[in-house]
C-alpha positions as CSV (number, residue, x, y, z in Angstrom):
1,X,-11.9,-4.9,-7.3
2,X,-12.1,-7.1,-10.5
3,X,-15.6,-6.9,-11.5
4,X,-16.9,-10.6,-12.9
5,X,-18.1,-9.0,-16.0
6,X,-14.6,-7.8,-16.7
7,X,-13.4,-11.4,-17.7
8,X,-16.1,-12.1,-19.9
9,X,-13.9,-11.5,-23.0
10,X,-11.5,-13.8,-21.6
11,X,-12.8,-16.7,-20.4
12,X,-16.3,-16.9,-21.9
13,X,-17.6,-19.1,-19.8
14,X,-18.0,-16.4,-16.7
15,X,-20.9,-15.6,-19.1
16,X,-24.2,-13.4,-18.0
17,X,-26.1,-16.6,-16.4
18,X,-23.0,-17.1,-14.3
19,X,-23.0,-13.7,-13.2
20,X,-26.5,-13.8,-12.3
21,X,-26.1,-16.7,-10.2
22,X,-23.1,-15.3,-8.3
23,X,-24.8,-11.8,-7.6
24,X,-28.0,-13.8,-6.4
25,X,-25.1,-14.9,-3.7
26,X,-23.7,-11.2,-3.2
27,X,-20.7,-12.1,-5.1
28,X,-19.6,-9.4,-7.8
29,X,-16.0,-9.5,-8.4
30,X,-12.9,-11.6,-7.8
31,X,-12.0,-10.6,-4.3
32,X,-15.5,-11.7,-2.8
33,X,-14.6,-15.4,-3.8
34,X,-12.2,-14.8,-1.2
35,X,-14.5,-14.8,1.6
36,X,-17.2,-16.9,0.2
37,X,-17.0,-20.9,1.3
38,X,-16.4,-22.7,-1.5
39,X,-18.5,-25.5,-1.1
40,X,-21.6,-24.0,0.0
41,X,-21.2,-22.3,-3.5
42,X,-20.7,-25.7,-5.1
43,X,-24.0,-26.9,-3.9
44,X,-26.0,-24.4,-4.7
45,X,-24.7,-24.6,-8.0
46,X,-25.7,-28.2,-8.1
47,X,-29.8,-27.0,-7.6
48,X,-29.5,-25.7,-10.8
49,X,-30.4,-27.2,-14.3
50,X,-26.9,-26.0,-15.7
51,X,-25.0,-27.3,-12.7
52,X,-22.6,-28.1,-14.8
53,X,-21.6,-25.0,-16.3
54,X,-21.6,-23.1,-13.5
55,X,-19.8,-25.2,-11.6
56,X,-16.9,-24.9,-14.1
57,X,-17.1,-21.4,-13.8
58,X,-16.6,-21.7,-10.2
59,X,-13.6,-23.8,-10.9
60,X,-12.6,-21.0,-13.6
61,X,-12.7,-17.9,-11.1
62,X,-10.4,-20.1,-8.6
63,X,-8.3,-21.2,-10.8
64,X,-7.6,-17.0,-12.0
65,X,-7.2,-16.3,-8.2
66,X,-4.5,-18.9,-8.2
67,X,-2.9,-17.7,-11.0
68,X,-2.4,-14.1,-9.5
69,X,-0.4,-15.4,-6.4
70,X,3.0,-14.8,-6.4
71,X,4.6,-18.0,-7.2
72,X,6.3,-20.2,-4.4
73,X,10.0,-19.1,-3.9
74,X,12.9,-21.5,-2.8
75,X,15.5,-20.5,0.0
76,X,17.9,-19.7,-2.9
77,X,15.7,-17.6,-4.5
78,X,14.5,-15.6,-1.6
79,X,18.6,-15.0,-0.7
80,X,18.5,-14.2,-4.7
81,X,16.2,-11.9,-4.4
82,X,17.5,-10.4,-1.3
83,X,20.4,-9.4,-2.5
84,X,19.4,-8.0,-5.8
85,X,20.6,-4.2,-6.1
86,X,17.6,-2.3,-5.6
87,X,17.8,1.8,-5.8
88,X,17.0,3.4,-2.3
89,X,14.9,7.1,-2.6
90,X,15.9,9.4,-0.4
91,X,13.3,11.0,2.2
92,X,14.5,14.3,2.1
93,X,16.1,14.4,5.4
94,X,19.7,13.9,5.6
95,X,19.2,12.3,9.4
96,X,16.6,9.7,8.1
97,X,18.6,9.1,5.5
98,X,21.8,8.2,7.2
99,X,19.7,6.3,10.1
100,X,18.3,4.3,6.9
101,X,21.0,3.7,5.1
102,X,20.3,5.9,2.2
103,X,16.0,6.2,2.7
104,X,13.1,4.1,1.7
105,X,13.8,1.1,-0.4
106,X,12.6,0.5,-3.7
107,X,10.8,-2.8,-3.9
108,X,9.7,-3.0,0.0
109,X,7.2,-2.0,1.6
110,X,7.4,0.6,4.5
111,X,5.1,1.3,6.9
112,X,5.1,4.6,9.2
113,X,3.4,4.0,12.6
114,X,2.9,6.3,15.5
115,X,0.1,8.2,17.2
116,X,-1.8,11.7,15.5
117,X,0.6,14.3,14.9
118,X,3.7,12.4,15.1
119,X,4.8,13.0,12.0
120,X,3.9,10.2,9.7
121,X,2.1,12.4,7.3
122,X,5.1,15.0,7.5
123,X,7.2,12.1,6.0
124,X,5.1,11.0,3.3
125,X,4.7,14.7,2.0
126,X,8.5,15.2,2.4
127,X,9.8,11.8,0.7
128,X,6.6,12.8,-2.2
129,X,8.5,16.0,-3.2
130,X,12.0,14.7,-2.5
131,X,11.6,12.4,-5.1
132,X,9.8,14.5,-7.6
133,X,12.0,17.7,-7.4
134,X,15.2,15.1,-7.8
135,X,13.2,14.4,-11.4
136,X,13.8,10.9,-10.0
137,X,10.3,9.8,-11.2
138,X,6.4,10.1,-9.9
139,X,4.7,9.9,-7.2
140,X,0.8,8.3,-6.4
141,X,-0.4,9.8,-3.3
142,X,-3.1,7.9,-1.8
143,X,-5.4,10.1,0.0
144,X,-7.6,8.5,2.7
145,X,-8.1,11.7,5.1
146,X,-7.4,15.0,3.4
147,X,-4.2,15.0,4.4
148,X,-2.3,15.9,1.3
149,X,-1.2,19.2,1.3
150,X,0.4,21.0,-1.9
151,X,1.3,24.1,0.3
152,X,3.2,21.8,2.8
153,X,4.8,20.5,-0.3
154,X,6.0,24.1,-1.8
155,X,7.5,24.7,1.8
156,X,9.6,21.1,1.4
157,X,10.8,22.6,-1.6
158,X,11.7,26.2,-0.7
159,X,13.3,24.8,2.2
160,X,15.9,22.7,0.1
161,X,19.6,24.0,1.1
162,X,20.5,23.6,-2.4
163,X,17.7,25.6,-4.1
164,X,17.8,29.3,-4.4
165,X,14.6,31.1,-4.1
166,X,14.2,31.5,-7.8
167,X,15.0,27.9,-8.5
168,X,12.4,26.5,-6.0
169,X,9.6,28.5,-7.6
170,X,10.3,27.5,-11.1
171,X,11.0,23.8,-10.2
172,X,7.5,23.8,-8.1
173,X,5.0,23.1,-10.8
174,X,7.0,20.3,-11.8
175,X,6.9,18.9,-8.5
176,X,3.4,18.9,-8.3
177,X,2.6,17.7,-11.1
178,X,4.6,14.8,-10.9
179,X,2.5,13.9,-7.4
180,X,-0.4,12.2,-9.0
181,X,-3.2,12.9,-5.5
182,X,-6.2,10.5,-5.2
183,X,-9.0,10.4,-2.5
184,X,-9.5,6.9,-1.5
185,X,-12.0,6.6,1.6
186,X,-12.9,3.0,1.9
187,X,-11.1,-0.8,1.1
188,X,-13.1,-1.0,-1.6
189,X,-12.1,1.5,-3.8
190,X,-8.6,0.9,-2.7
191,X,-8.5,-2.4,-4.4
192,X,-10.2,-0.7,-7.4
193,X,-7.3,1.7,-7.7
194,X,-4.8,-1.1,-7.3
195,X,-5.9,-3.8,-9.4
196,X,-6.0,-0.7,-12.4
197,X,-2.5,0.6,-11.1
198,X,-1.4,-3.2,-11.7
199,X,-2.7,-3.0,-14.9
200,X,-1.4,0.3,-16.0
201,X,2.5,-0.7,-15.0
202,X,1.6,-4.2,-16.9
203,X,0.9,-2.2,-20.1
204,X,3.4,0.6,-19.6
205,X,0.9,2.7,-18.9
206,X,2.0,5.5,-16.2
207,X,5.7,4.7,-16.6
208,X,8.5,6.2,-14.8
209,X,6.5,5.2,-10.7
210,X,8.7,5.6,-8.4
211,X,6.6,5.6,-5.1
212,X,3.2,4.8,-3.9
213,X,1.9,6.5,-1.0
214,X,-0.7,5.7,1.4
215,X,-2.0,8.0,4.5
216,X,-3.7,5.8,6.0
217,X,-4.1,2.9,5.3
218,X,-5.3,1.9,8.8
219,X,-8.4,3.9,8.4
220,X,-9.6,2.2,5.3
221,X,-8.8,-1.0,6.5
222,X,-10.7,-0.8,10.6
223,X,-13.3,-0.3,9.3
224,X,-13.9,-3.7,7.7
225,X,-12.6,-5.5,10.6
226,X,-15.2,-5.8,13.1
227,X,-17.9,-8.8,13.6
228,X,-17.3,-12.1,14.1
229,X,-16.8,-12.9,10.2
230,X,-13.9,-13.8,8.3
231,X,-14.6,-10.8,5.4
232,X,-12.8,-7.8,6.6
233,X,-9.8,-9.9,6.9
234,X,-9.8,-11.4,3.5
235,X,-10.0,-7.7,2.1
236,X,-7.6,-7.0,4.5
237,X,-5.1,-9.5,3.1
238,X,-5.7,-8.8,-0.6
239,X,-4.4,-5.6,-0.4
240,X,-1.6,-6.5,1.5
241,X,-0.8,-9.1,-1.2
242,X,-1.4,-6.5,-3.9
243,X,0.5,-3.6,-2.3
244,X,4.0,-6.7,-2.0
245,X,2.6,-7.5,-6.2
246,X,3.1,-4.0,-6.6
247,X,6.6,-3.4,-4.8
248,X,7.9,-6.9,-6.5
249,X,7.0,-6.9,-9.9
250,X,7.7,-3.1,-10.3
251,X,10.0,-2.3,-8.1
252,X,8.4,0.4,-6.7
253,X,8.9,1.9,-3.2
254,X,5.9,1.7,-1.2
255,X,5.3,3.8,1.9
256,X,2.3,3.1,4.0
257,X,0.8,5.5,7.6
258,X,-0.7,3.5,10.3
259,X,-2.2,4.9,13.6
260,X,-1.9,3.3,17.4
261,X,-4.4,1.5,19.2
262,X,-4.3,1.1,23.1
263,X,-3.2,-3.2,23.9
264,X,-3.1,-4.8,26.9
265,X,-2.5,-3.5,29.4
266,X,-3.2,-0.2,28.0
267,X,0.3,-0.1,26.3
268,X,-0.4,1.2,23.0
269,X,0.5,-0.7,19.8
270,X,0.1,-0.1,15.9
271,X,-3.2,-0.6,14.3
272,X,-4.9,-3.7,12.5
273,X,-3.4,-6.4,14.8
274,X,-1.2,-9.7,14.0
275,X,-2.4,-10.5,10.5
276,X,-1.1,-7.2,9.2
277,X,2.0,-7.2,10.8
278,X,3.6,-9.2,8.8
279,X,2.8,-7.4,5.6
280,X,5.5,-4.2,5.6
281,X,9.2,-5.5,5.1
282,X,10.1,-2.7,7.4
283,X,8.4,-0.7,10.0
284,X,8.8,2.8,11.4
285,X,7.8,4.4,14.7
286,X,7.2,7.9,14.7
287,X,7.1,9.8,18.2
288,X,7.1,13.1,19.2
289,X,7.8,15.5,21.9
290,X,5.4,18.4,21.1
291,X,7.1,20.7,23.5
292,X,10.2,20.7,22.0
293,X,8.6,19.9,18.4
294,X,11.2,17.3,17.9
295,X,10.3,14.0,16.5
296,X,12.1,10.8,17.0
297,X,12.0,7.7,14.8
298,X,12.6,3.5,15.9
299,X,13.0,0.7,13.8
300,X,10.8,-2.1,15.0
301,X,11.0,-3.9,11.8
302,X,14.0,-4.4,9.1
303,X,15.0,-7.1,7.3
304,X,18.7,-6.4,7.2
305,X,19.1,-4.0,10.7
306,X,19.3,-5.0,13.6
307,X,16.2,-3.7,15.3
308,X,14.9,-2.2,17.8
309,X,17.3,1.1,16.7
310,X,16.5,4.9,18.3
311,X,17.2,8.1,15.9
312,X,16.4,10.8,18.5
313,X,15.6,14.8,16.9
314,X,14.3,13.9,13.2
315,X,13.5,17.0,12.0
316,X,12.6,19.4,14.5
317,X,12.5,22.4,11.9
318,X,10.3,20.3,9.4
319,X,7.4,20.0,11.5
């Protein structure tokens, strides 16, 4: 998160009084404005002798959280936009790729859903050193559970039909390095990690992102979503609007895990309920059929297929 403190040198007036006040009201950063009412703010301000000054800090913070929303977009410019050529990365897997049209779409967010062991992570780790050992670009790697695995990565490689055994241990190191591996374990330092991402990309810092993985981003999220309170799902929707600020303005290919969750019914469904859903352009269901080891993929989501679509045997040797 934006720490208060942080916009000192900018806008002076979100000075160390200011700060005071706002922690004496558990607000720290930016993103807790979010889920703070407004007006109960406003008149506690008012008990103060420097009411006034604080309360044009108030309007200061607001007006930067306005000013970080993507702008409103016409019909025109949404069909604009739409149609722009973006570059498509391919996953790795020549089945994916042709059910895909080519893979996972730079500028869009994708989300993998399915229950454990379907494959979602398999995915991830495969598109990650697709991408890397193409010397297409880098990769962040988001990881929320321990699931990254460089040894699953060096058997992506190896495996590559047009790599001979000697190439694929020379062109290794270079994969890996070019996977930049994070530990993330709560929303909180998620939204740390993208609020400096945004800034790294604004600067030209980290240049040549391709793809930014997260596995899961379902467990950081749950967690913050319980209670009767409207908090977890402000933080919930900031990082949705960062991870589409991200894709947007960069153009980079974001690829998100989610887990299931039993519905009515029982019916199992994906994870973190209506408000997310409509935060990944397109989304993926993973199943598979352990017996056979072969995984199977459906489009639930897609902005320019017709959905639902069934591509049945993924990758039964990749798993």
């Amino acid at each position: 998160m934006a720490p208060l403190k942080s916009l000192e040198s900018e806008y002076p007036i979100i000075d160390s009084d200011f700060r005071q006040f706002c922690a004496s009201h558990a607000i720290f950063s930016v993103e807790d404005f979010l889920v703070h009412d407004i007006y109960v703010l406003m008149a506690l301000a008012e008990e103060h002798d420097t009411s006034d000054r604080l309360k044009q800090a108030i309007t200061q913070v607001l007006s930067i959280i306005d000013a970080q929303h993507q702008p409103w977009l016409d019909g025109l410019e949404l069909l604009g936009y739409s149609q722009k050529s973006k570059s498509i990365l391919s996953t790795g897997c020549q089945r994916i790729d042709a059910f895909l049209r080519g893979g996972f779409q730079e500028g869009v967010l994708t989300e993998l859903v399915g229950p454990s062991s379907s494959g979602k992570t398999q995915v991830c780790l495969l598109a990650a050193s697709n991408v890397t050992k193409s010397g297409l670009g880098r990769v962040l790697f988001l990881d929320t559970g321990n699931s990254f695995s460089p040894t699953r990565v060096a058997q992506f490689v190896s495996s590559s039909s047009e790599l001979a055994d000697t190439e694929s241990g020379k062109i290794l190191p270079q994969v890996l390095d070019n996977i930049e591996c994070r530990s993330v374990f709560d929303i909180f330092t998620l939204l740390d990690v993208l609020h400096q991402l945004l800034q790294n990309l604004r600067y030209q810092v980290g240049q040549n992102l391709r793809m930014l993985i997260i596995d899961s981003v379902s467990s950081l999220i749950t967690p913050v979503l319980g209670g009767a309170g409207t908090h977890g799902h402000a933080l919930m929707a900031s990082a949705g609007f960062l991870l589409k600020k991200l894709a947007y303005e960069h153009n980079l290919s974001v690829l998100m895990t989610n887990h299931m969750v039993a519905g009515d019914g029982g019916v199992i469904k994906p994870a973190l309920g209506e408000s997310w859903k409509s935060i990944p352009h397109i989304r993926l269901l993973l199943s598979r059929d352990v017996l056979n080891n072969i995984c199977s993929m459906f489009i639930l989501r897609h902005p320019s297929m017709v959905c639902p679509l069934h591509l049945h045997q993924l990758f039964k040797n990749y798993m």
